[in-house]
Every structure is written in C-alpha cells, then in structure tokens.
C-alpha positions as YAML, in Angstrom:
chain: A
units: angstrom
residues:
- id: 1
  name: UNK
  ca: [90.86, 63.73, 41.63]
- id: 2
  name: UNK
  ca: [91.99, 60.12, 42.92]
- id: 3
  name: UNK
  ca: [95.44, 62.37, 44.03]
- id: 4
  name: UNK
  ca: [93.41, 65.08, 45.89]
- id: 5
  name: UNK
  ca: [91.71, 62.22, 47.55]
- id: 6
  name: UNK
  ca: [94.53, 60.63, 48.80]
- id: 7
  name: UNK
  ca: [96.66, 63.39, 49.97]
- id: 8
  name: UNK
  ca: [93.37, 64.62, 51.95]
- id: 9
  name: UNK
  ca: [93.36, 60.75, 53.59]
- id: 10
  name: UNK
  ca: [96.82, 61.17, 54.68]
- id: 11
  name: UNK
  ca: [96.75, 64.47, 56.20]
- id: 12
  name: UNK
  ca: [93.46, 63.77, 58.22]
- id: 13
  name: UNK
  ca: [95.09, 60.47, 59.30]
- id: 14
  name: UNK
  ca: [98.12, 62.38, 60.22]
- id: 15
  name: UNK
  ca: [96.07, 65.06, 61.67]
- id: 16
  name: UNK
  ca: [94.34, 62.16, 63.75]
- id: 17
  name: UNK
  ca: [97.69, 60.50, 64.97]
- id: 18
  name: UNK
  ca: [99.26, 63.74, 66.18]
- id: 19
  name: UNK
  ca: [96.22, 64.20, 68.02]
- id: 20
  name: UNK
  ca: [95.78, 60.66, 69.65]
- id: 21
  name: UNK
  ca: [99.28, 60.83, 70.70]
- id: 22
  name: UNK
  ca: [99.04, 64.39, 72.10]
- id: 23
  name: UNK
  ca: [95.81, 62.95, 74.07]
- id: 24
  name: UNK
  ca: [97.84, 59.96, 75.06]
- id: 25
  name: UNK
  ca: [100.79, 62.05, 76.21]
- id: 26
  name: UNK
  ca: [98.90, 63.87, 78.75]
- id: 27
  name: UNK
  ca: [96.61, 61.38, 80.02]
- id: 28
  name: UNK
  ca: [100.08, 58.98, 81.49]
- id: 29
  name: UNK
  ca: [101.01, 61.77, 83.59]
- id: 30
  name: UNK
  ca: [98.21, 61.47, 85.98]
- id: 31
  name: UNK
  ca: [97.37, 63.27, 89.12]
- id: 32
  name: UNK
  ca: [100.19, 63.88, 92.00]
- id: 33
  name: UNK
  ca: [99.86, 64.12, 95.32]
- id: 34
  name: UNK
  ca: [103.00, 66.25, 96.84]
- id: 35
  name: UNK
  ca: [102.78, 65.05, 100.82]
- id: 36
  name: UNK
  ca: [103.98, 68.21, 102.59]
- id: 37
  name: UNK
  ca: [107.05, 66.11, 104.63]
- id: 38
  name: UNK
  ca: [108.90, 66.14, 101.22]
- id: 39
  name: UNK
  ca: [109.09, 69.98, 100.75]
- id: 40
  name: UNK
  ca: [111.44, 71.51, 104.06]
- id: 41
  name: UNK
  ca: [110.92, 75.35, 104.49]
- id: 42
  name: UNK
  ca: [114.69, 77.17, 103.68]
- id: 43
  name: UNK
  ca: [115.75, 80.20, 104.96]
- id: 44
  name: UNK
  ca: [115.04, 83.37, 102.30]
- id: 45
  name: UNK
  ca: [118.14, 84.12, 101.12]
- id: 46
  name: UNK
  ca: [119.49, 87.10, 103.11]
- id: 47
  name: UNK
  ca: [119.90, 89.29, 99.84]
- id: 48
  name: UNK
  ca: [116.11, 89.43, 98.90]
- id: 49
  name: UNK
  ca: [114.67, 89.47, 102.70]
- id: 50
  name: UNK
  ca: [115.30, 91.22, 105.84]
- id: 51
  name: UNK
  ca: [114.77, 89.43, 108.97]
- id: 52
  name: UNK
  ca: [114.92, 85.35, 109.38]
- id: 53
  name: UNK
  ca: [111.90, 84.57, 106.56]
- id: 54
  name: UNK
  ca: [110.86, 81.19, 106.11]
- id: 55
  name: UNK
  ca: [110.54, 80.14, 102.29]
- id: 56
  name: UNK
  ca: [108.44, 76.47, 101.66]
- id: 57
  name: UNK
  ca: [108.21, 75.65, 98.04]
- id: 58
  name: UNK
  ca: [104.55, 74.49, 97.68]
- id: 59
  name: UNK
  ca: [104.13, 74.05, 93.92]
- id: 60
  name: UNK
  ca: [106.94, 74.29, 90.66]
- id: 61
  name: UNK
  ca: [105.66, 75.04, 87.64]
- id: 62
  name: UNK
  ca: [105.32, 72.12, 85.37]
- id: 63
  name: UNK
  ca: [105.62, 72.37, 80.89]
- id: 64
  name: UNK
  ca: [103.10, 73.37, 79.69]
- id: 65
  name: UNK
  ca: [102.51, 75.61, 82.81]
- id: 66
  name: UNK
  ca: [104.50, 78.12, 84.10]
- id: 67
  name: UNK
  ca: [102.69, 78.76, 87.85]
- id: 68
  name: UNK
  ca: [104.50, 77.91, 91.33]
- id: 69
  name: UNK
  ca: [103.65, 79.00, 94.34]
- id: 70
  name: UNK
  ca: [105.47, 78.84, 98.03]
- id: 71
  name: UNK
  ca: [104.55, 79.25, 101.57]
- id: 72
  name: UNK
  ca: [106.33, 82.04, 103.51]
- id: 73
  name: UNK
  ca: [106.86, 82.98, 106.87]
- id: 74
  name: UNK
  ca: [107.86, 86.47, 108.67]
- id: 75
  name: UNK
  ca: [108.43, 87.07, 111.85]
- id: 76
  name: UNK
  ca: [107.27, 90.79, 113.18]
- id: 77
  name: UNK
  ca: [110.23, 93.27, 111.30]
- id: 78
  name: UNK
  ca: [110.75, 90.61, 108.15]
- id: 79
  name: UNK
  ca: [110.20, 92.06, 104.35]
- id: 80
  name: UNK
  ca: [111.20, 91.22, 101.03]
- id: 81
  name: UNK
  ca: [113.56, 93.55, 99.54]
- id: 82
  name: UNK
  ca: [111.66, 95.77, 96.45]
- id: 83
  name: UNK
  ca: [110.68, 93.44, 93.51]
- id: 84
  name: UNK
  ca: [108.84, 92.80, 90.51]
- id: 85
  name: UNK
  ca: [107.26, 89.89, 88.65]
- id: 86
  name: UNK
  ca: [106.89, 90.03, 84.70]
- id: 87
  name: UNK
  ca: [103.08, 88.16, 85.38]
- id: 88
  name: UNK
  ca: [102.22, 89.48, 88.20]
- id: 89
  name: UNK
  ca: [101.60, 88.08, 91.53]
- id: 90
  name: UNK
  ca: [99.02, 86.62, 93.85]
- id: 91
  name: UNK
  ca: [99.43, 86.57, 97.65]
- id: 92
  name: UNK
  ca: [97.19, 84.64, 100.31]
- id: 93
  name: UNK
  ca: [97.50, 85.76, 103.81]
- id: 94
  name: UNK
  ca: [97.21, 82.17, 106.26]
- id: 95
  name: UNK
  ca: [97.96, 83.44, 109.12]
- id: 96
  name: UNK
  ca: [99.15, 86.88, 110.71]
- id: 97
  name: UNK
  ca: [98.98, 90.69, 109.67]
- id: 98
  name: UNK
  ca: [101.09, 91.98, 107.20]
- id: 99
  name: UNK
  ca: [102.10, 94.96, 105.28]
- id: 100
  name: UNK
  ca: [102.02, 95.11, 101.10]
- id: 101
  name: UNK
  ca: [104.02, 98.15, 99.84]
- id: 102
  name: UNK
  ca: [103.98, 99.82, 96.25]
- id: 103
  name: UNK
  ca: [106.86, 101.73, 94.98]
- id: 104
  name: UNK
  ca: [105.02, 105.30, 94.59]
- id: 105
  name: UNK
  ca: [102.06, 104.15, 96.86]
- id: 106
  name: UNK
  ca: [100.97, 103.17, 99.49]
- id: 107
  name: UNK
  ca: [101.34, 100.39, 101.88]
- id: 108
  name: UNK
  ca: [98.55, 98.43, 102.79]
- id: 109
  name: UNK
  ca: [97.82, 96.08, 105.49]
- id: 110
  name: UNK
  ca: [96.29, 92.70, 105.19]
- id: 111
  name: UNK
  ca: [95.42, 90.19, 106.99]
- id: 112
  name: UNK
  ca: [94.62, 86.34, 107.47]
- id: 113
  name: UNK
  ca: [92.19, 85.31, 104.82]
- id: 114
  name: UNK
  ca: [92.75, 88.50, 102.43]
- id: 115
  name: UNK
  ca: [94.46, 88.25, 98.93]
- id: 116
  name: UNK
  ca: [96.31, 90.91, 97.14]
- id: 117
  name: UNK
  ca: [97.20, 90.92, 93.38]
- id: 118
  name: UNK
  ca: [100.32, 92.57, 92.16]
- id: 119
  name: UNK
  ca: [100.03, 93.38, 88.67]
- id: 120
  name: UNK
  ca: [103.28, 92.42, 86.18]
- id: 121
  name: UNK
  ca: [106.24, 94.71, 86.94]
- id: 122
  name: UNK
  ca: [105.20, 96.41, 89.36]
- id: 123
  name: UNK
  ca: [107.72, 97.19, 91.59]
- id: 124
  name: UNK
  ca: [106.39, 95.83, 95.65]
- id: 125
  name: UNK
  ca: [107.77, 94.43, 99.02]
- id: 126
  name: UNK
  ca: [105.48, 92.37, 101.30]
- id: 127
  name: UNK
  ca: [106.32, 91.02, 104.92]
- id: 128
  name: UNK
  ca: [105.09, 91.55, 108.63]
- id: 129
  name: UNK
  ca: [104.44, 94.26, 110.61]
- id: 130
  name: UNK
  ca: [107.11, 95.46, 113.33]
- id: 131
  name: UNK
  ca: [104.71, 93.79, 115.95]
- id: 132
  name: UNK
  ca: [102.96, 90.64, 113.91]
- id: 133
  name: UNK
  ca: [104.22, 87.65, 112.26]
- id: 134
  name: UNK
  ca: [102.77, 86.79, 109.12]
- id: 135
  name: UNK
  ca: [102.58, 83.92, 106.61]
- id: 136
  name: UNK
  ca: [101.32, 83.87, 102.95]
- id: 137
  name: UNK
  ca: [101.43, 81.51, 100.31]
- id: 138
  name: UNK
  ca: [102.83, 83.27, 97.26]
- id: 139
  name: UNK
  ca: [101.45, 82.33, 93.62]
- id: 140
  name: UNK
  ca: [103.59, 82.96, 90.57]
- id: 141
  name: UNK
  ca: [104.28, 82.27, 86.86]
- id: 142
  name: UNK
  ca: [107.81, 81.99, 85.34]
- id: 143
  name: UNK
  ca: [108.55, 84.23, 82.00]
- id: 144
  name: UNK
  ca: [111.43, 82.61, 80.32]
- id: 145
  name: UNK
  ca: [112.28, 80.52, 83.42]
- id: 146
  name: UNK
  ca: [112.06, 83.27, 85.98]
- id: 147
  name: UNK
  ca: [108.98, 84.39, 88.51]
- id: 148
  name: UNK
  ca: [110.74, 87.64, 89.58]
- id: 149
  name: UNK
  ca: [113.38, 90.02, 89.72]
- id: 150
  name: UNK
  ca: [114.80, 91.11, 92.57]
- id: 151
  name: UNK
  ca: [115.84, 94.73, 93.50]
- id: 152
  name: UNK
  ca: [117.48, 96.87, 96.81]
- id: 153
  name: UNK
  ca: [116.68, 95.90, 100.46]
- id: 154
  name: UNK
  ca: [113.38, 98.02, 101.53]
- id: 155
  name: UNK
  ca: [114.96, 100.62, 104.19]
- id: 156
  name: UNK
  ca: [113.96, 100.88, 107.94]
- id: 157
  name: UNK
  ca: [112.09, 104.46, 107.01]
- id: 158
  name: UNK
  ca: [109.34, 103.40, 104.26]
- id: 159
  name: UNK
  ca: [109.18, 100.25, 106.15]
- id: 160
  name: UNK
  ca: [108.60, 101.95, 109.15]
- id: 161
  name: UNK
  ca: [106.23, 104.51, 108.06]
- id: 162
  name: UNK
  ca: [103.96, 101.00, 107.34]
- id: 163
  name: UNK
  ca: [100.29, 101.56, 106.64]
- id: 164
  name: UNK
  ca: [98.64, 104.82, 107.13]
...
C-alpha cells in the first residue's frame, strides 16, 4: 500500500511540474506589437496574380497556431489565379469593390466592409473589378506548413463575365 502511495506522489508531482512549466512556457512569450513600418507590401508573384497586386504580410502563424493573414491590393483588372486552401479562407474587404469567383458558381461582388468565407478546398479567385481597385486583408491557416495551393491563371472570359 506504502508502494501505491508513493508511485501516486510521484506521478501527481510529475503531473504538476509538466504543468507549471507548460504555464511558465507560455506566459514569457508575452504580447507583441508588430508596428506596420516593419512589414513592406511585395509584389504578388506574377504566377498566382494577374495584374500588379500588392501582397503585405500582416500576421504569420505562430506554434501552436497555424493562422496568418495579409493585406492585398488590386488595381481595377487584378485577380488571383484559381486556388484552394485545405482550411478554408476568410476575406475582409477595406477598401474598394471586388469580385469573389467559385469554380462551378458564381461570382459575387463585394464590397468595403463585407466578408466572404471560402470553405477548405474549394477551388476560388478573388480580385477587382475591371473598373475598381480593391483591397482585402486575407485570413488563413497553414496545413502541414502551407495556407494554399495554387492553380491556372483565371482567363479574360470568366473574369470578364464578373458578377451577374
């Protein structure tokens, strides 16, 4: 009984340690503040985008989490090329009108102060209009270190058959 008694004490003070230290671990990170100076916009890379788009990282996702989230800009004509992400996606018009597009669907428009959720995997562009600029900050999580997956340039005829 003494034995029982014992091995209980150890694995509750073990039990107790791992969780002090896990406590302890988080607690020295602390709060940061990310002063928007240190993050310069980049050009979208010209094989996911069409038109000069303006990519600002805003956020990188941070063990244990696996969000991120940027700030981009398109001029009137600008898109993504078709993609997917394997969470899913949140977008936050700030400024502008835009176009969202689902392979199969429809496109939709929306506008400064709307949000549109893409589900996981399915397969979307997202950009301006031919006439508007637009600018959204993009929220995403990384699945075994990767937010999306990118696919073919979005043509000039779905593009330009835009909302209806």
């Amino acid at each position: 009984m003494k034995k029982i008694a014992t091995v209980s004490a150890v694995l509750v003070t073990v039990a107790l340690a791992i969780t002090v230290a896990a406590q302890g671990n988080r607690s020295k990170e602390g709060v940061s503040v990310s002063p928007s100076e240190t993050r310069k916009a980049q050009p979208g890379p010209e094989q996911n985008f069409t038109g000069e788009v303006s990519v600002k990282p805003l956020f990188h996702a941070k063990a244990p989490g696996r969000t991120g989230g940027s700030l981009v800009t398109f001029p009137p004509g600008a898109r993504t090329a078709w993609h997917t992400h394997p969470l899913g996606q949140t977008l936050v018009v700030t400024d502008g009108t835009g176009w969202v597009g689902q392979w199969g669907g429809k496109t939709q428009t929306f506008r400064k102060g709307d949000v549109a959720w893409i589900p996981a995997n399915v397969k979307h562009w997202h950009g301006a209009t031919p006439t508007t600029s637009m600018s959204h900050i993009a929220i995403y999580e990384n699945l075994n270190g990767s937010p999306v997956e990118w696919m073919e340039k979005v043509t000039d005829e779905p593009y330009r058959k835009g909302a209806r």
